[in-house]
N, C-alpha and C positions, 0 to 999 in steps of 0.2 A: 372250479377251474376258470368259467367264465368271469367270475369276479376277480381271482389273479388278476387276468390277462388286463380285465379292466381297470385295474389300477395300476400295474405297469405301464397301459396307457398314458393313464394322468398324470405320471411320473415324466413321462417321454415330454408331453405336452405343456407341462408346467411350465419347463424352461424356455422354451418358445414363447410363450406370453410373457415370460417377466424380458424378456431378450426384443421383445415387441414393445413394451412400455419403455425400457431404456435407449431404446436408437429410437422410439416413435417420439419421444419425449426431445430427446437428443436432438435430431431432425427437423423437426416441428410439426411433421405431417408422418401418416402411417402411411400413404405411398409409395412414401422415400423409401421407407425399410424395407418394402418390396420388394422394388427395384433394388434395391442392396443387396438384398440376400439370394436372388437369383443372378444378379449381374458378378456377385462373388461370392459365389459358395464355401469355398476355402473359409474364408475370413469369417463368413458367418458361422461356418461348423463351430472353427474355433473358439466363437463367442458362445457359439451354446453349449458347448462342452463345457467351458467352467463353470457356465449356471447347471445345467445336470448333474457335475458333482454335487453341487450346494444343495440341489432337490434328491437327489439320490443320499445325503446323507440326513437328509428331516427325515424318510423315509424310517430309520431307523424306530424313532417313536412308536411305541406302543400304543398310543394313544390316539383316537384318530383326531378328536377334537385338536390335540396338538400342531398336527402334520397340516392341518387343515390350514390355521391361525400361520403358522410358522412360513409354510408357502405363500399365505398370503402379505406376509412383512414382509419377503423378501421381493415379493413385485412392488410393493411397494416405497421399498427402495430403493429399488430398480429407476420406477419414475421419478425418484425425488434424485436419485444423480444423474439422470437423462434431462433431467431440468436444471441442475448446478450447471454440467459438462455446455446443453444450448448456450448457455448466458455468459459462461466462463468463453464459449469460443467467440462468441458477438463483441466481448469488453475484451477478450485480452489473445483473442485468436491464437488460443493454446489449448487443449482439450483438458479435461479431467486427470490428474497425473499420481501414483501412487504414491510420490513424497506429499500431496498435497492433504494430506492425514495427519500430519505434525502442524497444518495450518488452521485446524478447525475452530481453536479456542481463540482465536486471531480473527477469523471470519467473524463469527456468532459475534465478536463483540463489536466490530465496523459495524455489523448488522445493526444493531440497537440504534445508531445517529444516523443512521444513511437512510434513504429512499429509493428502493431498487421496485421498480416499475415490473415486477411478475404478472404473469398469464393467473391470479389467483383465480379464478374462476375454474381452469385447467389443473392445477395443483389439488384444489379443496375435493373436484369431482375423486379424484385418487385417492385423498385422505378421509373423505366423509363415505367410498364406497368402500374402502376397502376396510375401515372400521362398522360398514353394517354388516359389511360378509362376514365380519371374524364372532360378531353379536349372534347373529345367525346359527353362526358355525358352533358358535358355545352353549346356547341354546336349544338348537335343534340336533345335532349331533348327538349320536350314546355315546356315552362316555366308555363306550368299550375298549379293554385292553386286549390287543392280539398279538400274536407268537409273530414275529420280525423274522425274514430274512438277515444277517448277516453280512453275505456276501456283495446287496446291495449298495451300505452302505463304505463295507471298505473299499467297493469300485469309485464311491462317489468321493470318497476323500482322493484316493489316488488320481481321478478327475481334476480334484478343485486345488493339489497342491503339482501335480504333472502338468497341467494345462500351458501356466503360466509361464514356464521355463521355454515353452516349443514358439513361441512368440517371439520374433525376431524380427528386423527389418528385410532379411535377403530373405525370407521364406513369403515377403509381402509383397516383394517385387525389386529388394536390395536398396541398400543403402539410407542412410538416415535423410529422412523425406527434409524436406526446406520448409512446405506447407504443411504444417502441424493441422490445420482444417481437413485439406484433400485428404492427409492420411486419415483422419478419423472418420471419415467420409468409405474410404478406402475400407478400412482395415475393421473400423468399429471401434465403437468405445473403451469396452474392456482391454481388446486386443493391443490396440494402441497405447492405454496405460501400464501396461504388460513389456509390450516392446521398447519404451520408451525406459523402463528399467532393467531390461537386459543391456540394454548398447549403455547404458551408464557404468554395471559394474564390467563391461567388456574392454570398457574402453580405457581401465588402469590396471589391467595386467602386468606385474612390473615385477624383474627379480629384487628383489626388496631384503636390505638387511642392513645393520646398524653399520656393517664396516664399509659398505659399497656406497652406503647416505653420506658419511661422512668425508671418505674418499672424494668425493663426487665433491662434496662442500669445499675442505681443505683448496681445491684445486682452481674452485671461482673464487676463492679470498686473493690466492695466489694472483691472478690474474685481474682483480679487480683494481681500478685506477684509483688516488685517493680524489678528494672532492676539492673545485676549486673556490665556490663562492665562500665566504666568510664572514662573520661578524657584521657590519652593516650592509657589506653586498646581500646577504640572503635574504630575497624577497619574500613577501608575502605569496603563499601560493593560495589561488581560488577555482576551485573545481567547482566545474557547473553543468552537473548532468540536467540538460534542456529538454522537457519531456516532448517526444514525440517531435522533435525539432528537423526537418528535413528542406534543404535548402530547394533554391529555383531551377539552379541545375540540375538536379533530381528529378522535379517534378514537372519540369519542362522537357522533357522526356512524355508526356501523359498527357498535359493539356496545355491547350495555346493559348498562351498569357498574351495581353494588349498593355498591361504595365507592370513596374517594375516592383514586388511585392517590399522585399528587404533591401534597398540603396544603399544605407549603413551599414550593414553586415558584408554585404558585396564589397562597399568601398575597403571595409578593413581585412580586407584579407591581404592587400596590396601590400600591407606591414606585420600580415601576421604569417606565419608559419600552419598551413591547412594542408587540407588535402580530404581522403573519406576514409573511415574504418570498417571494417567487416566484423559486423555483431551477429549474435548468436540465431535470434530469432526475427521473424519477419511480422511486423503490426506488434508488437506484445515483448515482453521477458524484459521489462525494465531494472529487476533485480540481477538477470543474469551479466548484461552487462556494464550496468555498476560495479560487482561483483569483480569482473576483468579487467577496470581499469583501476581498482582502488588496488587488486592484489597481484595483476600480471599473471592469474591462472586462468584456466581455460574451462567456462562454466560447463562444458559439455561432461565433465567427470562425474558431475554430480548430478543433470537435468537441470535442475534447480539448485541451485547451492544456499540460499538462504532456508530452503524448503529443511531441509535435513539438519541446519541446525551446528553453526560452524564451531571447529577448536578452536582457540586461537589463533590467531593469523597474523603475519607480518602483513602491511599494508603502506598505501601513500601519508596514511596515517600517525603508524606506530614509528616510521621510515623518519620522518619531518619532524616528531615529537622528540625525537632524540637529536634533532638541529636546535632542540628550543622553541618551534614554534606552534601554539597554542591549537591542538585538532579539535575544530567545531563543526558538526554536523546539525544543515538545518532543512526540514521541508515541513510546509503550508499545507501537510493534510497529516489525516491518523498515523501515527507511526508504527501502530503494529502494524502494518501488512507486512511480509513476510519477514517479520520480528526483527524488524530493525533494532526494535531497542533492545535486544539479547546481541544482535550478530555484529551492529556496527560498534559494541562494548568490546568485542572481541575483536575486531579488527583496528583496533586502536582509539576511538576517538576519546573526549574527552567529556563533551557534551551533546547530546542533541535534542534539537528542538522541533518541536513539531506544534499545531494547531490543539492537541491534547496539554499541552503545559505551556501556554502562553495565554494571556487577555486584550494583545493585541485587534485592535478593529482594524479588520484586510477590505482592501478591494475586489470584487472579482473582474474578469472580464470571463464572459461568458458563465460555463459552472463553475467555474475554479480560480483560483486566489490568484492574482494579476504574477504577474514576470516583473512587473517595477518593485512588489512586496515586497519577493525575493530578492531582490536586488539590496534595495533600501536597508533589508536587513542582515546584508553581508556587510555593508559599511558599518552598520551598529558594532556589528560583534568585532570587525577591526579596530575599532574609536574606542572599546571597552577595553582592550589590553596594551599596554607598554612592550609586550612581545610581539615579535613576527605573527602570524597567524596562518594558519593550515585551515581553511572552509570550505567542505563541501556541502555543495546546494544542489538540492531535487524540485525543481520548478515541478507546476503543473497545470500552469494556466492553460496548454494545449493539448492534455490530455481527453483523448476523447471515449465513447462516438460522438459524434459531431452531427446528430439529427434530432438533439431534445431539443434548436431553438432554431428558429431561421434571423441570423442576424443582417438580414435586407430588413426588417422588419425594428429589431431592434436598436442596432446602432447605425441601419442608413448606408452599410456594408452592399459598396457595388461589385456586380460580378466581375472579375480579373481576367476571366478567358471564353474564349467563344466555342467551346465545346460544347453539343445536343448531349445532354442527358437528361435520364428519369428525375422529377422531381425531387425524390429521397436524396441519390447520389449529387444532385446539383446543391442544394442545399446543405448537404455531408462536403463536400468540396470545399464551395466558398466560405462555410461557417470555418474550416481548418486554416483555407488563407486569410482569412478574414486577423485567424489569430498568430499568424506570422511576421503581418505588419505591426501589430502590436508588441512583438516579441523584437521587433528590428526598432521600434521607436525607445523603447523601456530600456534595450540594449549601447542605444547613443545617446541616454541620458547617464549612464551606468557608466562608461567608457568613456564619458570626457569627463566624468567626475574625478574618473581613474585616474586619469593624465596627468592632473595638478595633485594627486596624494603624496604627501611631502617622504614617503617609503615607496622602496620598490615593489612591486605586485609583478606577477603573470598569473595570467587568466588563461586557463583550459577551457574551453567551452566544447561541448559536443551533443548531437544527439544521441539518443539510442535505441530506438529503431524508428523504420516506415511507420508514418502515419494509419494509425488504426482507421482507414474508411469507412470500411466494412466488406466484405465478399462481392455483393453487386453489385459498388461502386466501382471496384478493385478488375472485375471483369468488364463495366461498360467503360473505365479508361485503358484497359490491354495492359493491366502492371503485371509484369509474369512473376506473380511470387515463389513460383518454384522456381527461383533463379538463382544464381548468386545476387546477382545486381541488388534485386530486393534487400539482400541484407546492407547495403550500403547506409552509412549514415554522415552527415557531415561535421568536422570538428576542426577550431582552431586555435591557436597559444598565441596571447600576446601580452606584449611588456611594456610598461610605461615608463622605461631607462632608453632601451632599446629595438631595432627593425628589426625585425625578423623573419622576414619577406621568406619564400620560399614553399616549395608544396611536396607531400609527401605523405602515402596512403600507406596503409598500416591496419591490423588486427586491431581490434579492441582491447586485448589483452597486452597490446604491445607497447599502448599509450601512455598509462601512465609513468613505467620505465622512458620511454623515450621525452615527455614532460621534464623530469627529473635531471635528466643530462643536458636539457637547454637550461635548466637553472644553474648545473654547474652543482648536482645537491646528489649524483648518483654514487655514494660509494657501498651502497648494500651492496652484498656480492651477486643475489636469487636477483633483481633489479638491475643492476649493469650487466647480468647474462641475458637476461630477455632482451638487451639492446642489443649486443653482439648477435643474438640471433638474428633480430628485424633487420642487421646491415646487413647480412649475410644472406638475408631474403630464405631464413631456416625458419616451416612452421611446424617440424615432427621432430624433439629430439629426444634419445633416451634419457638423457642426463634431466631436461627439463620435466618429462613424465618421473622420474625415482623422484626429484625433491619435492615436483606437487604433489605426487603421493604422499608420500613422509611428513608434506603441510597439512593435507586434507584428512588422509586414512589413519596413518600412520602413529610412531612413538613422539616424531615429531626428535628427530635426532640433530638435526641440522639447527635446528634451535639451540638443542641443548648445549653445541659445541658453541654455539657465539655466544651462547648468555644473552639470546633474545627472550623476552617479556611483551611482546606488543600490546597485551592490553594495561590500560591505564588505572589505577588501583582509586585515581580521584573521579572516574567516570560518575558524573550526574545526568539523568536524566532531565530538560531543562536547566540545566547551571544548576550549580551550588544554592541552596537554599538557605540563605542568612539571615535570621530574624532579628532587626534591629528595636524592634520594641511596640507600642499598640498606641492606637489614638482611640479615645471613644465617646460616646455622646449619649446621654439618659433622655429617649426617646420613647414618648409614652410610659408605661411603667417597667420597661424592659431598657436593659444596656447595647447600644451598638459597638460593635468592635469591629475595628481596621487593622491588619496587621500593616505595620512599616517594614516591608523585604528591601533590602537591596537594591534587587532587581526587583521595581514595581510593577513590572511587565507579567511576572510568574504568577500561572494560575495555580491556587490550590484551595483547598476545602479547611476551614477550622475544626481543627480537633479539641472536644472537651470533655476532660477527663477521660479521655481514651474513646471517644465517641464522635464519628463525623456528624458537623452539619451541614446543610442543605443552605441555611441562611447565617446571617452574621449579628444576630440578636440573641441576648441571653438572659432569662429569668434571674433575675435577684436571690442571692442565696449569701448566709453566712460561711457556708461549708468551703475546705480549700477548693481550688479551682487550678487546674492546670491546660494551659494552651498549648497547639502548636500546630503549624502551617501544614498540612500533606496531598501530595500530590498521589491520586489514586485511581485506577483505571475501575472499568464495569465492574468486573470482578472480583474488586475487592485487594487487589493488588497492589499496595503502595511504592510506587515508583522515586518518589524524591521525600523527603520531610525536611523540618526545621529542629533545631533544640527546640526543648520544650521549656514554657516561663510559667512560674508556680506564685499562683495570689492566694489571698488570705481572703476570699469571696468575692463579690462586684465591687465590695467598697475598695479591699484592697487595687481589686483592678483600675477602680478609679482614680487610687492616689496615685498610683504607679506610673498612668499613661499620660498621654496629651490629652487635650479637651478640644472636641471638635462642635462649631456654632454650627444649626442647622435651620431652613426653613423650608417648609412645606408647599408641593404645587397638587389641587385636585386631579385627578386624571379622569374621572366619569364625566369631564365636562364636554371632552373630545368624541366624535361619534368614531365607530370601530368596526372594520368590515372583518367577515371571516376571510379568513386565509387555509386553517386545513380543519377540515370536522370527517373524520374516520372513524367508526363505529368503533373500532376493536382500541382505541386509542381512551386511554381515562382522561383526556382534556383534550380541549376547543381553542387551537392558535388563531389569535385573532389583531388584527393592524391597527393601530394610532389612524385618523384622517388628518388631527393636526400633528403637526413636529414640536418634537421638546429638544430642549439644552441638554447636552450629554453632557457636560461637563459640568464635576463636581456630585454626581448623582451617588448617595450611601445606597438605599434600599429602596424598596417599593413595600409601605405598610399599608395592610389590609386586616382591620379588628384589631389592632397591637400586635400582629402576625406579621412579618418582617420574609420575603418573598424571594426565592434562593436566583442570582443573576447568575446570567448567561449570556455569551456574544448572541447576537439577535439568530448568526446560523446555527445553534447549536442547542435551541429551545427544546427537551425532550422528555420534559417532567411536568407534572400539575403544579402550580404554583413559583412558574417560575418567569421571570421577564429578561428583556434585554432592547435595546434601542439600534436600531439600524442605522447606517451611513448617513441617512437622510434625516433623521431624528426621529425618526416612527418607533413610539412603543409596541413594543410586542408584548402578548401575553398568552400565557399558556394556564385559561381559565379549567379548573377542577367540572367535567361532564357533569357529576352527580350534583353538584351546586349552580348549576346555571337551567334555571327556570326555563326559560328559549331561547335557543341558539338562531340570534339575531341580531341587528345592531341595536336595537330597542332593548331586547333583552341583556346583552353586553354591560350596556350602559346602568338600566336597573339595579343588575349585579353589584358594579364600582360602586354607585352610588350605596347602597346599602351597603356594603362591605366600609365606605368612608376611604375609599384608597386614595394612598397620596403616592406621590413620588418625595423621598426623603435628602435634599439638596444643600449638601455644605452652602455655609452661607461665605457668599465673597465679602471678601476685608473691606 
């Protein structure tokens, strides 16, 4: 009996400790969880309750050594999403959210190129104990099988699948929080990724049926105006979602400016058409409202609408593609995060580009790719087509947090306001306006470029949301994120024809219908309704909930009656991949190959014979040989390719192609500091002291070993190089092959290895 009692104990208690590693983890300190769980009991019960189910159904094992190991995974899981949920609320001040399960194969592989600054030391203690318990447990444990209760374990399912459901926002204290932090804070982790998917399917309740969708449709065609711009009136349209873009009048609200951050952006509003929108979320959910202004629905149906993984979708996109004009989508970071490249397929575009399939050398300011890049290469992609153009740009020069650098230090960045704060927060501030004046100068080189483009343009600009601070910067300047206000962000439309003057505040979801009718380009019917509503000052209506139902959930009936198709059947990842033919060079006793693309810009890997490589050098063989260009992510996923060109060995390669002249530079003559040496890492990044000529550069050989390139940011394999803005080689030397990790020893390396850098010779 005593033994029962004692292990329904353990049973009781389990859940408590894994409920302690996930808010202790969460939180950063076990304090906190303290004080949470006595300051709100509710909330905690309910978090421990769905861990009880989960421990109350391992109970069911027969086996103790099982029950043992199985409880202890599950704390250990515990902490490893108490540590996603920390970091997730610091970057993107949104908690852990149960759509965010369709994002993991998207996570894990950003993960591999990125550098996320974790507590490993905290993580590993969790992973190295709780793999000597389970050692322990397998070892020292009998393996005895005992007779189970039953009824334990059906309590613990009806626990772990009843729980979920009784999670609401009104049983937390009512209504959908603003601060996604305080609620997690409030409510807990679990409970909040619970609640946060109830008020999602609550909130499209809708009597739904093919003849009532349709009805409903019929009825905005009816009333839909036709369009007036035409033929060479219809401008170029440029959307530019501004990451984290938040004007002076905003944040002049907060702290007391001594000058004027953005002069140019301020001046043009005088001729643009602005005003502020109301986005979804407060610091964070740059997808949600993306999301609202490409499609005029209202992300909160879904939480996250890219999370879940869209139908097809009518969009500003698919909307403009059937005006004729060219939909290109570009942004300067990884483009899986929330699988842009599946969703923005689906919502019409035709290309998109991202830092994963381009070879372009970017600038940054600060962590991330400058606001002039972006710019520069929305001009590209217009100057590329004979057609109108449709560009939407995801800047991210200003995305933060904003305390990995202090740029008083860096770029000589003086303080703008005479507010006392903590050092972190002070720092967190002027590092974000720091990068506002850079976003207003990049901006007035972009917009007089604008002015003289010999086609018409209007230009959307907005942001979308509050600047991510942080929480204690956020409290020592009094920003009330639990506000509406906070969700403000600011945006403006202008034209290089005509004034536009005028101001006018509006949803997020209202914008890009309202865009659409200053072009004179609105005759969708679901688009010229969402206008009618914003004049009419309507943001609840039935009509508008049945057809973004029937968009999002739905047969999708309203489509079928117009013979809409929004996605694009010629969608490429990176543009079209055209392989115009190969150049190459007999280099040592191996062949170099250059493919000639089209676009010379497009990264991809050479496939041979159905096999990537790493480099662009190829053993001599009489056997056929077939090439061809692919573009392919971690995984193994090929995202773009080319035809494929079939030779009759190296020789035929060679008669085939161009011939390219080459001359050789030493590189061991250069001395070379480290840069990253990581234990767990199979190579040693290490820096050039002198600068080389980038241009013209084929390979870097080492032993007749031809060395796989990469932009200098994106170095993540052994044996691979790339040259910096500045001309500094980089190199990512092989650990197991480098004698001493030094500049002495670097150098030793090159030099034995005989590395050259391998340099078309100029004419």
């Amino acid at each position: 009996m005593k033994k029962r009692w004692a292990e329904i104990t353990g049973i009781l208690l389990w859940p408590l400790l894994c409920l302690t590693a996930l808010e202790g983890m969460a939180r950063g300190i076990l304090k906190a969880v303290w004080e949470w769980m006595t300051g709100q009991p509710l909330m905690a019960g309910l978090n421990y309750l769905f861990l009880l189910g989960l421990c109350l159904m391992i109970s069911h094992f027969r086996s103790r050594r099982v029950r043992v190991c199985l409880g202890l995974a599950v704390m250990l899981l515990c902490a490893v999403l108490g540590m996603a949920n920390y970091y997730k609320l610091i970057y993107r001040l949104e908690p852990i959210l149960v759509t965010d399960v369709t994002q993991i194969h998207e996570a894990l592989e950003t993960m591999g190129g990125m550098d996320f600054h974790f507590d490993m030391g905290k993580l590993w203690t969790w992973v190295i104990g709780t793999a000597v318990l389970m050692a322990a447990a397998i070892l020292l444990l009998k393996q005895k099988r005992e007779r189970r209760w039953l009824a334990l374990p059906l309590a613990g399912l009806m626990l772990a699948v009843g729980t979920p459901f009784l999670c609401t926002y009104e049983l937390a204290g009512g209504g959908n929080r603003y601060d996604m932090v305080d609620q997690t804070r409030h409510d807990g982790c679990l409970y909040t990724a619970f609640a946060a998917e109830n008020y999602r399917h609550s909130t499209m309740r809708v009597d739904y049926s093919q003849e009532k969708t349709e009805a409903a449709y019929r009825a905005l065609e009816a009333e839909t105006p036709t369009q007036t711009a035409q033929g060479e009136e219809i401008p170029n349209v440029i959307l530019v979602l501004s990451e984290s873009f938040t004007d002076q009048e905003i944040l002049g609200q907060y702290l007391d400016f001594t000058t004027e951050l953005t002069p140019y952006y301020n001046q043009l509003q005088q001729e643009s058409r602005h005003g502020k929108i109301y986005v979804p979320k407060v610091g964070g959910g740059t997808s949600e409202t993306e999301f609202e202004v490409l499609t005029g629905l209202k992300s909160q149906y879904t939480v996250n609408p890219y999370s879940m993984g869209l139908p097809e979708m009518n969009s500003l996109a698919s909307v403009l593609r059937e005006k004729g004009l060219t939909a290109t989508a570009l942004h300067w970071y990884a483009g899986v995060y929330y699988n842009r490249y599946e969703n923005l397929a689906k919502e019409g575009f035709e290309s998109f580009y991202t830092t994963d399939t381009t070879q372009r050398d970017f600038t940054k300011v600060g962590m991330f790719i400058s606001d002039r890049d972006h710019f520069r290469a929305i001009m590209d992609k217009m100057d590329e087509t004979p057609e109108r153009d449709f560009v939407f740009c995801l800047t991210m020069q200003n995305h933060g947090g904003y305390g990995y650098d202090d740029f008083r230090k860096i770029y000589g960045a003086e303080v703008p306001f005479t507010n006392e704060l903590s050092e972190e927060s002070l720092i967190a501030a002027n590092n974000y306006c720091y990068l506002l004046t850079q976003t207003d100068a990049a901006l007035a080189e972009w917009i007089e470029e604008l002015r003289s483009y010999p086609e018409p343009v209007m230009v959307i600009f907005f942001g979308d949301h509050l600047a991510p601070l942080g929480m204690e910067t956020y409290e020592e300047l009094g920003v009330p994120i639990g506000s509406a206000a906070a969700h403000e962000a600011p945006y403006f439309i202008w034209s290089n024809r005509e004034n536009l003057a005028g101001e006018e505040d509006m949803m997020a979801w209202q914008l890009g219908a309202y865009a659409l009718t200053l072009a004179g380009l609105n005759d969708d019917p679901f688009f010229s309704y969402v206008e009618r509503l914003r004049q009419q000052g309507i943001t609840e209506d039935e009509t508008y909930d049945l057809l973004s139902y029937d968009a999002l959930f739905g047969k999708q009936y309203a489509y079928r009656l117009a013979e809409l198709h929004p996605m694009s059947s010629d969608y490429a990842i990176g543009g079209q991949m055209e392989l115009e033919g190969f150049d190459t060079a007999e280099v040592g006793d191996r062949v170099y190959v250059r493919a000639r693309l089209k676009d010379p810009t497009q990264k991809f890997r050479l496939s041979v014979d159905g096999v990537l490589r790493d480099d662009l050098c190829l053993n001599r063989t009489d056997e056929k040989l077939t090439l061809q260009c692919v573009l392919q992510n971690g995984y193994g996923r090929r995202y773009n390719q080319s035809r494929e060109a079939v030779f009759d060995g190296t020789d035929g390669l060679l008669q085939a192609s161009g011939r390219i002249g080459y001359e050789t530079e030493h590189v061991w003559e250069s001395g070379y500091s480290i840069q990253e040496d990581r234990w767990y890492r199979p190579y040693v990044l290490v820096k050039s002291e002198e600068t080389f000529e980038s241009e013209g550069v084929m390979t870097l050989l080492a032993e007749e070993e031809c060395w796989g390139w990469q932009p200098s940011y994106g170095l993540h394999k052994a044996k691979q190089y790339g040259l910096d803005g500045q001309g500094h080689l980089m190199l990512a030397i092989p650990r197991k092959e480098l004698a001493e990790v030094s500049r002495e020893g670097v150098q030793a390396y090159l030099r034995e290895k005989q590395a050259v850098l391998v340099r078309e010779r100029k004419e």
